[in-house]
Backbone and ligand atoms as CSV (ligand in chain L), in Angstrom:
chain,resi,resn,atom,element,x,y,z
A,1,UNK,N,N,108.547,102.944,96.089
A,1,UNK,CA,C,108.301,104.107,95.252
A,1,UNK,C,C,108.475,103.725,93.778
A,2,UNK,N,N,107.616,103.893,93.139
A,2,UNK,CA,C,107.965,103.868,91.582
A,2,UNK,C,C,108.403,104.763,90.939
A,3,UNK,N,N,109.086,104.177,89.648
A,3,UNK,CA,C,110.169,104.858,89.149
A,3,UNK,C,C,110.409,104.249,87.856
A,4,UNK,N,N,111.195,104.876,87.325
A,4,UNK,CA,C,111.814,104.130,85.890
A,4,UNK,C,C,113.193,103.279,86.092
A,5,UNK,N,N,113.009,102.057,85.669
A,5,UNK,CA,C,114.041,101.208,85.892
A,5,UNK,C,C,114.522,100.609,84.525
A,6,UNK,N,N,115.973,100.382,84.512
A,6,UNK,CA,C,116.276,100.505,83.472
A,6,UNK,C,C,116.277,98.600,83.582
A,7,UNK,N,N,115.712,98.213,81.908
A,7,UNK,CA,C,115.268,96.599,82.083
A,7,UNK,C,C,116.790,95.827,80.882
A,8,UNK,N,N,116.905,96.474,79.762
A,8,UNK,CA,C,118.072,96.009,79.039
A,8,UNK,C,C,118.116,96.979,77.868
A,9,UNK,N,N,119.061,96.342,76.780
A,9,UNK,CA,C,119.493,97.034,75.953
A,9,UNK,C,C,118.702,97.493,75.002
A,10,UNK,N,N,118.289,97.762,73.691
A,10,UNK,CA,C,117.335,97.589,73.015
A,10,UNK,C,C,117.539,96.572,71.808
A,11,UNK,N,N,119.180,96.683,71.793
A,11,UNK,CA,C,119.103,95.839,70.677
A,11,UNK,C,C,119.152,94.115,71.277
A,12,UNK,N,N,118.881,93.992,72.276
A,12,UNK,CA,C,118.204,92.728,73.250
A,12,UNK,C,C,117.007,92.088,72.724
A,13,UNK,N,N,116.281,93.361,72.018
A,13,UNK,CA,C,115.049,92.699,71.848
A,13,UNK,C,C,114.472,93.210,70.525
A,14,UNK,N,N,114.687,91.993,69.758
A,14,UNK,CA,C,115.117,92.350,68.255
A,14,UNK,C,C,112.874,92.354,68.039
A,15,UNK,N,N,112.586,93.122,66.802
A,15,UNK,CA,C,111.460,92.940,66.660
A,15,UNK,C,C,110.494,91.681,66.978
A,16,UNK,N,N,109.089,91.692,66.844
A,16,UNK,CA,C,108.701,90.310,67.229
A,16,UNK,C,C,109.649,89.292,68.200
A,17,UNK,N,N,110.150,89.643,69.055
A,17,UNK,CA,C,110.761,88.976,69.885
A,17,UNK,C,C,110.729,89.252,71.637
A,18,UNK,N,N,110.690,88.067,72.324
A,18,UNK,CA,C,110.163,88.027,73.790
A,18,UNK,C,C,111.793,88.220,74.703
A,19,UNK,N,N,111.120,88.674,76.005
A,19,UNK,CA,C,112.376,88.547,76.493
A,19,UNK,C,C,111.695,88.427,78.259
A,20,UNK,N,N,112.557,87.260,78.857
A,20,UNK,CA,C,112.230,87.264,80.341
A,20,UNK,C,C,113.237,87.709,81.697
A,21,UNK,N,N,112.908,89.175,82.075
A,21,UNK,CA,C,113.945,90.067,82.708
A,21,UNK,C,C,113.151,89.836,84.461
A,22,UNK,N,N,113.853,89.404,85.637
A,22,UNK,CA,C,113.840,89.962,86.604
A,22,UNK,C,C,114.474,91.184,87.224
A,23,UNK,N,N,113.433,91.994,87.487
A,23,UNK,CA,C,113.736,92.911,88.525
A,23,UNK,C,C,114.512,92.823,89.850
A,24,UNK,N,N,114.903,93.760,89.897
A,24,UNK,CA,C,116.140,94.197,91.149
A,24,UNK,C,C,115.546,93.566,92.522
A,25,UNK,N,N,113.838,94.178,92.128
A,25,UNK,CA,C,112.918,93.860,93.487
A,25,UNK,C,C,112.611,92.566,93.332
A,26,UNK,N,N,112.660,91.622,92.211
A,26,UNK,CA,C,112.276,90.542,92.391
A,26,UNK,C,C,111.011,90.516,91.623
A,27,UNK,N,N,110.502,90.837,90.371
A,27,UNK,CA,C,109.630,91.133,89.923
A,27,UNK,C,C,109.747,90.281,88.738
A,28,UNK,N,N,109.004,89.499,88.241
A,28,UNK,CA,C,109.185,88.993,86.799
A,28,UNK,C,C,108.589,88.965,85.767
A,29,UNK,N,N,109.177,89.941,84.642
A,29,UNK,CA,C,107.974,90.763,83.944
A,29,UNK,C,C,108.654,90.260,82.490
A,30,UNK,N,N,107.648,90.260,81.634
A,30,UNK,CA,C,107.492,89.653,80.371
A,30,UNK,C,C,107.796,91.013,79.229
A,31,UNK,N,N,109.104,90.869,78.946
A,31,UNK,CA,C,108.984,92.468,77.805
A,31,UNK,C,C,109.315,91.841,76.391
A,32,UNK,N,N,107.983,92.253,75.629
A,32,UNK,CA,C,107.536,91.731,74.094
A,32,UNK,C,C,108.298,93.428,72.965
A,33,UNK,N,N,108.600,92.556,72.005
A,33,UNK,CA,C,108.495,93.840,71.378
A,33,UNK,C,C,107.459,93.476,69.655
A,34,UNK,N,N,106.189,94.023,69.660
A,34,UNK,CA,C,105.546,93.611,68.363
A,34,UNK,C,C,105.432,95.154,67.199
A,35,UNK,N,N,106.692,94.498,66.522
A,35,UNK,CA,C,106.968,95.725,65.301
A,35,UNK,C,C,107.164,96.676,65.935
A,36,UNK,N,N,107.477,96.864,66.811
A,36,UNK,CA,C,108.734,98.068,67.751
A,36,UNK,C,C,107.768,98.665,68.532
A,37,UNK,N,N,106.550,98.339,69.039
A,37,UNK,CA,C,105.991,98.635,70.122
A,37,UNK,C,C,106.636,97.485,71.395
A,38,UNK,N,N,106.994,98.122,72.314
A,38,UNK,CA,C,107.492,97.650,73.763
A,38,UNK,C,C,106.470,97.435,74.718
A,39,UNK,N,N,106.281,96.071,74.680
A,39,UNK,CA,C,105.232,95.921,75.695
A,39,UNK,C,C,105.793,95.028,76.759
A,40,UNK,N,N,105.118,95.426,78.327
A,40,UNK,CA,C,105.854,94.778,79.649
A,40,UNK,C,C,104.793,94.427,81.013
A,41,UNK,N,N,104.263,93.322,80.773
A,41,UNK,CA,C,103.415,92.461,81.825
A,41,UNK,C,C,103.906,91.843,82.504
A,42,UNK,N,N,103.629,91.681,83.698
A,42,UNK,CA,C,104.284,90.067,84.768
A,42,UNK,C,C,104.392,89.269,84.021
A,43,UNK,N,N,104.988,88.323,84.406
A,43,UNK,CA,C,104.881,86.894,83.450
A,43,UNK,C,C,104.099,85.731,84.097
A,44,UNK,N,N,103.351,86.116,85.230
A,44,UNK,CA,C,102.546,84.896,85.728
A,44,UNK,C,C,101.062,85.020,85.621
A,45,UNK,N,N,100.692,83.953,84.962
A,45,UNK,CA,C,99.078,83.848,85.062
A,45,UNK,C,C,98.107,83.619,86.244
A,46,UNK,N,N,97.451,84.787,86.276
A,46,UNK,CA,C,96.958,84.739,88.038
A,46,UNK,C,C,95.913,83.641,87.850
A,47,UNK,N,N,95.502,82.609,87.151
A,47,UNK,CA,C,95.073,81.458,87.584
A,47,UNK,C,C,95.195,80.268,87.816
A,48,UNK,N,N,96.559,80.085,87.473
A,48,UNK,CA,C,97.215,78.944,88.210
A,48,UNK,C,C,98.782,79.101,87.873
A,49,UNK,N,N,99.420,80.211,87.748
A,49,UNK,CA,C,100.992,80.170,87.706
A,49,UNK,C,C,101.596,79.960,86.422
A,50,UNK,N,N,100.762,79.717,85.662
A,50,UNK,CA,C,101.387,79.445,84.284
A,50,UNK,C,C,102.267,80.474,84.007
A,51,UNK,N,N,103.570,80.415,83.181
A,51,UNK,CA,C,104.652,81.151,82.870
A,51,UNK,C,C,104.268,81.487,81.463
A,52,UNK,N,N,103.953,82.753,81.678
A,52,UNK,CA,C,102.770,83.445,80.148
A,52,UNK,C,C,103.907,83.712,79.105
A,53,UNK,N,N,105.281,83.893,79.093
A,53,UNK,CA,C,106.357,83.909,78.282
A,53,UNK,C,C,106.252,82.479,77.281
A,54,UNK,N,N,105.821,81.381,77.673
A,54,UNK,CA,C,105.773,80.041,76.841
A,54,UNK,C,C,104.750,80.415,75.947
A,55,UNK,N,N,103.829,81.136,75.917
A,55,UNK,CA,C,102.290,80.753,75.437
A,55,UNK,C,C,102.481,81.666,73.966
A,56,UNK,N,N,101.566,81.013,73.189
A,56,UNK,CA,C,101.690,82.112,71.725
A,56,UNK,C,C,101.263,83.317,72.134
A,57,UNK,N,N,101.721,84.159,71.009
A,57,UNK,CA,C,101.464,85.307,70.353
A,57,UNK,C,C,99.982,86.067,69.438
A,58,UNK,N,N,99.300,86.267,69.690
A,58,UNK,CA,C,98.588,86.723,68.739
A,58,UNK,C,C,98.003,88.046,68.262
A,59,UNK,N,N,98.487,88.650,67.583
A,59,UNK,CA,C,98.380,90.268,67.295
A,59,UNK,C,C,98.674,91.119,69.003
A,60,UNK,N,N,98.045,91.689,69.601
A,60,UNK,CA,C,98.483,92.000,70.729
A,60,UNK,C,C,98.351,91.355,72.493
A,61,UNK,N,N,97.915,90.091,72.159
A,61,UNK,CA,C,97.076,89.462,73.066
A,61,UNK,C,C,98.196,88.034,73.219
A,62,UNK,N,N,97.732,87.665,74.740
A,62,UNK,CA,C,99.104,86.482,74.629
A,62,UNK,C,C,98.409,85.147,75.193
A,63,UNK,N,N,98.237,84.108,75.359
A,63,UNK,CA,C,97.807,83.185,75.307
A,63,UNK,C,C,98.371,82.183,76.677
A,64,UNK,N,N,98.229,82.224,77.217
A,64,UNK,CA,C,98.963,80.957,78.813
A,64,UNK,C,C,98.284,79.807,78.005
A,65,UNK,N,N,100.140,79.270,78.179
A,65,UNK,CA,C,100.475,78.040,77.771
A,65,UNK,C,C,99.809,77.052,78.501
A,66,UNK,N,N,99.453,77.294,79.720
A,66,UNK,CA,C,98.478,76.109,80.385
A,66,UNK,C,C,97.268,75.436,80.111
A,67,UNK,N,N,96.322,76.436,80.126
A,67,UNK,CA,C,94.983,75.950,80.278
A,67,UNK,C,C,94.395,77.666,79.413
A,68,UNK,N,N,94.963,78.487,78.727
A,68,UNK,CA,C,94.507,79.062,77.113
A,68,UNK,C,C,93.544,80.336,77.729
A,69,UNK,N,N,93.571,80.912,78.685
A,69,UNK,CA,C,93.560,82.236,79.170
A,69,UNK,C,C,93.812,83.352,78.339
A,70,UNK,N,N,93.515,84.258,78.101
A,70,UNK,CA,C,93.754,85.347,77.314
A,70,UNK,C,C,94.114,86.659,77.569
A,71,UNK,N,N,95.163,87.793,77.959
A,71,UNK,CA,C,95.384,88.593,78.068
A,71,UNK,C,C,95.673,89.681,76.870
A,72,UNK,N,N,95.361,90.567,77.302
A,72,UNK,CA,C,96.170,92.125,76.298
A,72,UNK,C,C,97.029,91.998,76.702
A,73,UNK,N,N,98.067,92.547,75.718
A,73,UNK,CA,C,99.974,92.723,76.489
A,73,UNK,C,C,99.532,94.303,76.563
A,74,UNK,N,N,99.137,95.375,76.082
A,74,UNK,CA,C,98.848,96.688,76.087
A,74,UNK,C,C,98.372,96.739,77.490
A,75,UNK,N,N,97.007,96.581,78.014
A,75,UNK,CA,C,96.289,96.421,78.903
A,75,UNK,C,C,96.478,95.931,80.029
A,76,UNK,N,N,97.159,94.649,80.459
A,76,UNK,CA,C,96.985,93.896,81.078
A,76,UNK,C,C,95.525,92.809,81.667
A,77,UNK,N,N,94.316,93.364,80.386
A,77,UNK,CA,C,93.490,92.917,80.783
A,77,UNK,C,C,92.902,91.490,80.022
A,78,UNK,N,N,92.209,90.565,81.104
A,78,UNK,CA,C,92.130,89.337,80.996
A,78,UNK,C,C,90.858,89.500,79.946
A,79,UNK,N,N,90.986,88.163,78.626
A,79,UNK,CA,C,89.966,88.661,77.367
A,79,UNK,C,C,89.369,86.966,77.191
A,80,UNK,N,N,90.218,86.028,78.285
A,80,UNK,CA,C,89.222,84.967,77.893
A,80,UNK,C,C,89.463,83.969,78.971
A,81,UNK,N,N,88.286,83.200,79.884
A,81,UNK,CA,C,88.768,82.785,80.747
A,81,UNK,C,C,89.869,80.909,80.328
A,82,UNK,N,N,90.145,80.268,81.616
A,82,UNK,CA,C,89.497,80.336,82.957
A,82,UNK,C,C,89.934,81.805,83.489
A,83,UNK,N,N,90.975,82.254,83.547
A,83,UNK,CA,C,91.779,83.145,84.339
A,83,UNK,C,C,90.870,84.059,84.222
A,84,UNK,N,N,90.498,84.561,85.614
A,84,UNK,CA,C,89.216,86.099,85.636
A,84,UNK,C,C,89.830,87.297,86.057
A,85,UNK,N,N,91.797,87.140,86.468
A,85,UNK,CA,C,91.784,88.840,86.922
A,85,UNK,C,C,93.045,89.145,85.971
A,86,UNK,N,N,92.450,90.714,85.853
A,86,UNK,CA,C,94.030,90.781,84.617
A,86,UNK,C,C,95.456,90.386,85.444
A,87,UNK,N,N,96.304,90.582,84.393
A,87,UNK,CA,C,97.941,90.922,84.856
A,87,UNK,C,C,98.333,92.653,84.787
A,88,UNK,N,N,99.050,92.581,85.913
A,88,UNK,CA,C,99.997,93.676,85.890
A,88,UNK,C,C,100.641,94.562,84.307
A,89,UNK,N,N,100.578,95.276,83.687
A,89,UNK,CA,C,101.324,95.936,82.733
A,89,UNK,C,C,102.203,97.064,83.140
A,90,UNK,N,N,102.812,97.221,82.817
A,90,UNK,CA,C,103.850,98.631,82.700
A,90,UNK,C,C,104.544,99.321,81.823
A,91,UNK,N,N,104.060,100.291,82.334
A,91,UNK,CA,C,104.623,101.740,80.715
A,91,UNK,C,C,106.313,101.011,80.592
A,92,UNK,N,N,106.633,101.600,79.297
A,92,UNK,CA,C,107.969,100.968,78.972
A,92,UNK,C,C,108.121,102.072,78.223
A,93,UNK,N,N,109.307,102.535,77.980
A,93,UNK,CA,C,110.235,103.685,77.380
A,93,UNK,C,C,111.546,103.564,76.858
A,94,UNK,N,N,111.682,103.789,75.836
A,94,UNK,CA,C,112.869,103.954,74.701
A,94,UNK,C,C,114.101,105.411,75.509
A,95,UNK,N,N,115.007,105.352,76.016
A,95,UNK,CA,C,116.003,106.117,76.918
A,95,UNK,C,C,117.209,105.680,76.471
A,96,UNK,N,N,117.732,106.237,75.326
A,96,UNK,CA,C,118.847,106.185,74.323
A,96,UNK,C,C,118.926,104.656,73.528
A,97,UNK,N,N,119.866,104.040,74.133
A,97,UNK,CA,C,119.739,102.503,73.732
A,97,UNK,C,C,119.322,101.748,74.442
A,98,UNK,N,N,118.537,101.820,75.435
A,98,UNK,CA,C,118.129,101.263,76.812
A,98,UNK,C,C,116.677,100.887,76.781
A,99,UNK,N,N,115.935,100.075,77.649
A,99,UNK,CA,C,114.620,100.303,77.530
A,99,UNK,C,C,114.491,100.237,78.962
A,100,UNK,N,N,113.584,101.202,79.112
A,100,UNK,CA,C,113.098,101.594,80.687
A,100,UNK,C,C,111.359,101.050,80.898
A,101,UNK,N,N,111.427,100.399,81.881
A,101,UNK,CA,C,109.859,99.935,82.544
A,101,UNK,C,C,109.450,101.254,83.436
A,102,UNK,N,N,108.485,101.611,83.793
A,102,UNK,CA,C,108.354,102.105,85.667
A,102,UNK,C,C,107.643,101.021,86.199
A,103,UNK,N,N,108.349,100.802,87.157
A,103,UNK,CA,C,107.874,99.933,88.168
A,103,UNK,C,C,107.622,99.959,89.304
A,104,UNK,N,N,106.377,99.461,90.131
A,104,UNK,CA,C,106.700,99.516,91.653
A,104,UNK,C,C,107.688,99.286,92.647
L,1,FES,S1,S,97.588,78.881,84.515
L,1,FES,FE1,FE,97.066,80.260,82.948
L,1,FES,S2,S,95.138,79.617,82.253
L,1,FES,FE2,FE,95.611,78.274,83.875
């Protein structure tokens, strides 16, 4: 059942700055914060496993460090191949000092 899960603190994740949180369920999701928008994708590149937390930054879009794939962090959608299927995203929420994902 999905739900809102609480992922860390806020002051965890200072502006322009990445952070790599597993879930309770075992989930491993990538939470960015760019100029205080909270953004929260899997962290694996569905075309060969690359760990998308290594890869640059660029305005809202993130780059796998492997072989240069392109995702939205907003979206989850894939913007340049090889990689052809998006990633997972999830709403993220500000809940006092906390930041909350919903997750499956
Ligand atoms: S593993 Fe991400 S582009 Fe190949």
């Amino acid at each position: 059942m999905s739900q809102w899960q609480d992922l860390c603190a806020l002051d965890e994740l200072k502006h322009n700055a990445r952070k790599v949180i597993t879930t309770t369920n075992g989930l491993e999701l990538l939470l960015v914060n760019i100029e205080g928008e909270i953004l929260a994708v899997e962290n694996l590149c569905p075309h060969d496993n690359g760990q998308l937390h290594e890869g640059p930054i660029e305005g809202t879009d993130i780059i796998c460090p492997r072989h240069g794939a392109r995702f939205c962090l907003r979206t989850g959608e894939v913007l340049a191949p090889p990689a052809t299927e998006d990633i997972d995203n999830f709403p993220t929420r500000v809940n006092g000092d906390r930041i909350e994902a919903f997750l499956p």
